[in-house]
C-alpha positions, -999 to 999 in steps of 0.1 A, spaced: 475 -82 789 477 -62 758 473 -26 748 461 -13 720 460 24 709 443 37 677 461 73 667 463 73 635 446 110 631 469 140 633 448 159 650 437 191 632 421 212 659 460 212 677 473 225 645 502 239 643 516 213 671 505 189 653 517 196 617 557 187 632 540 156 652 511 138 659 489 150 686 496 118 709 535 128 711 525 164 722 541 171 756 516 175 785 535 186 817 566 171 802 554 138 790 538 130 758 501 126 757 506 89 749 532 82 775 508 97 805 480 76 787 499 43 786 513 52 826 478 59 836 467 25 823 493 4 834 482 17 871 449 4 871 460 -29 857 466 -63 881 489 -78 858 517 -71 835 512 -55 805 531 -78 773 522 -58 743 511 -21 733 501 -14 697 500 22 683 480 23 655 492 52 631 492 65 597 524 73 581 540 93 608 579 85 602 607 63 616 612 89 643 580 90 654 578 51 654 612 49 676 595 69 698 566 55 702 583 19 708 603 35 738 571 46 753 561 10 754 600 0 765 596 24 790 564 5 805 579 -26 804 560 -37 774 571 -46 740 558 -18 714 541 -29 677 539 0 648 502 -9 624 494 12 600 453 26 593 455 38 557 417 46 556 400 65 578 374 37 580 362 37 614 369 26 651 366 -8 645 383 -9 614 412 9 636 413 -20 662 417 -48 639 447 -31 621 460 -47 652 445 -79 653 473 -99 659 476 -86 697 436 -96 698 446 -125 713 440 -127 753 429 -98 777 428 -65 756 429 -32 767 414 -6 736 428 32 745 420 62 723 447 85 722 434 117 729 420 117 759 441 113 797 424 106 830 423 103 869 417 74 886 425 55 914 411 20 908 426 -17 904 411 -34 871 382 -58 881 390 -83 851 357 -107 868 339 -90 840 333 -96 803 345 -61 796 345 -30 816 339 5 799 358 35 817 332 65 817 332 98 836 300 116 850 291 144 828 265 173 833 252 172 796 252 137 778 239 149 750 277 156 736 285 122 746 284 86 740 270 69 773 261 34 793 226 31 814 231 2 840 210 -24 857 210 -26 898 238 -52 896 261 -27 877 254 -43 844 254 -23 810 217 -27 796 222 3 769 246 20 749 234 57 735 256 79 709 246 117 721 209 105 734 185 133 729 165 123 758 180 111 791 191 81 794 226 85 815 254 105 830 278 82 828 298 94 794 322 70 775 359 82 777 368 58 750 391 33 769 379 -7 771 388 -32 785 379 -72 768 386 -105 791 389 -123 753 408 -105 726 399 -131 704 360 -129 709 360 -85 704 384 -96 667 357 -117 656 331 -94 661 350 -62 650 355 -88 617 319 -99 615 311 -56 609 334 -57 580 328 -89 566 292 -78 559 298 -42 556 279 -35 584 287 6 593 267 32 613 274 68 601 292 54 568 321 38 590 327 12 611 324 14 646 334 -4 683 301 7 695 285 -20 668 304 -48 682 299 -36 720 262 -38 713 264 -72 694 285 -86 720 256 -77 748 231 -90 730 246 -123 731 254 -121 768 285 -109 773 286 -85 806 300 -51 805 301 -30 832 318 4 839 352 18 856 343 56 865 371 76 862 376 111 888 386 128 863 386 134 823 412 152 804 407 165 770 430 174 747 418 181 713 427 217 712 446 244 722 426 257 753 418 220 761 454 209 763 465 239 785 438 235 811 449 199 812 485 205 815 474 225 844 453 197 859 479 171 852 507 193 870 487 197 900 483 158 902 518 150 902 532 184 917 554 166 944 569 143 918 574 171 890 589 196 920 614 171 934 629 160 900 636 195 888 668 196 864 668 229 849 689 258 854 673 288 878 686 321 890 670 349 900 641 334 894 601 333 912 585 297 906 553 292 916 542 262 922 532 235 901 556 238 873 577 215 853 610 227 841 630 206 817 662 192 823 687 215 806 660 244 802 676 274 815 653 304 834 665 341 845 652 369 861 617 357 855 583 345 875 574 316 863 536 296 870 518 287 881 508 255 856 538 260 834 560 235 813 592 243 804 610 219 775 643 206 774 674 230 764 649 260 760 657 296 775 633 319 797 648 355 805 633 387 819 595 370 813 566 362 830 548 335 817 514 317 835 497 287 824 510 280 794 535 249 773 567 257 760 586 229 742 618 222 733 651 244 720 627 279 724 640 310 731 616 334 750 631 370 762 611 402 774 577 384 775 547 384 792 529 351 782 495 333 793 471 306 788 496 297 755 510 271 737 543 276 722 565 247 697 600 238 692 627 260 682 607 289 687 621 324 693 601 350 709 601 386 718 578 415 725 548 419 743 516 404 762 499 373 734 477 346 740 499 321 716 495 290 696 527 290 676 535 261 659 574 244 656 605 271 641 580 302 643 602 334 647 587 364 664 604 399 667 
């Protein structure tokens, strides 16, 4: 099994996270959104996973390292291809088609999930989708009575489904989705000027191949600010056992309420702290009280009240009640 992640964008609505780092490598709840993607995936899977390919622009030698250790750290072997041209999604996949090869997993990177089934790799292909109240905003599948995708609507004006795409696939032959993602370029075939998965999911149906669906519990977005907060919240409440248990950081004098993630070296004192809040590594919390909000790494954050915020790395911060998006080395008086 093979994974394959196009994240070549940096993500402007995130901005200024993302002008440091890409948006995938932004910490939810202590994790990169690409690690908790890749975790999440690897769960539902019934087999090991061999290969994961990011697909990136130029993001750095850092960034690369880092996103090969995620794969290391799932027991996968990670591949670095680059997307030059923001030419499409299926132009994105096959600047990975040498891990188009046997069963394929296709995982956009900015979206994370809930879910508690096993892969059912009997199918063709299996879409993951989510039940939405208004599918208008969304790409969605209509099915038959066996389970069987008949249709697949961008943003349908009229009903046709709940059942929205979350934008993770899964292909029984790698081979098979690289010769149709070719076949679109080959003869320039593009819908909205670019080329898209969507083309090749319809061409593949029409020549038989049977897709059918995965429904996820939950959907997590993370394309802005707000966005990634409230799913920082949602993703601490999942794993709030876990998080709780392996707490490293240093705490005195200090109210935590539960679910909260404090880093391993972070230091807290004389504050309240959470609910729903992520502390980063080596960063220092005194005489504050912060709710729902990220902190990341080496920050410094005194005499604060602090809410519904993001806040970077090496960030020092002082004053009074904000609702915060700072980006990385912001000072604040």
């Amino acid at each position: 099994m093979n994974i394959i992640i196009p994240m070549a964008g940096r993500g402007s609505r995130l901005r200024p996270h993302t002008l440091t780092v890409p948006k995938p490598l932004v910490p939810v709840a202590g994790k990169p959104i690409v690690q908790r993607l890749v975790e999440d995936i690897v769960k539902t899977c019934n087999q090991k996973v061999d290969n994961i390919g990011f697909i990136i622009g130029d993001f750095g030698e850092a960034v690369e390292a880092e996103l090969k250790e995620v794969a290391a750290r799932a027991g996968a072997k990670g591949h670095i291809f680059y997307q030059d041209k923001p030419l499409g999604t299926a132009h994105a996949i096959l600047c990975a088609k040498s891990l188009l090869t046997e069963q394929t997993i296709v995982a956009f990177a900015d979206t994370l999930f809930k879910a508690t089934f096993q892969l059912d790799t009997q199918w063709d292909g299996i879409i993951w989708t989510h039940e939405v109240e208004d599918p208008s905003r969304f790409g969605v599948v209509k099915l038959d009575g066996n389970g069987v995708i008949t249709e697949f609507v961008e943003k349908p004006s009229t009903f046709i489904s709940k059942m929205a795409i979350i934008g993770i696939y899964y292909f029984k032959d790698g081979e098979y989705l690289k010769n149709e993602l070719q076949y679109l370029l080959d003869n320039d075939i593009k819908d909205k000027g670019e080329y898209q998965l969507t083309s090749a999911l319809e061409n593949m149906k029409q020549k038989g191949t049977k897709f059918s669906i995965a429904s996820v519990e939950e959907w997590l977005d993370c394309g802005n600010k707000d966005a990634t907060v409230y799913t920082n919240q949602r993703i601490l409440e999942f794993n709030k056992e876990t998080i709780a248990e392996s707490r490293k950081g240093i705490i005195k004098n200090t109210i935590i309420i539960e679910p909260c993630y404090i880093a391993d070296q972070a230091i807290v004192k004389n504050s309240v702290i959470g609910p729903h809040v992520s502390i980063g590594s080596q960063t220092v919390v005194e005489n504050s009280i912060i709710r729902n909000t990220i902190i990341q790494n080496q920050s410094n954050i005194t005499n604060k009240i602090i809410e519904n915020s993001m806040i970077g790395n090496v960030v020092t911060l002082k004053g009074k009640v904000d609702q915060l998006s700072l980006g990385d080395y912001s000072v604040t008086d």
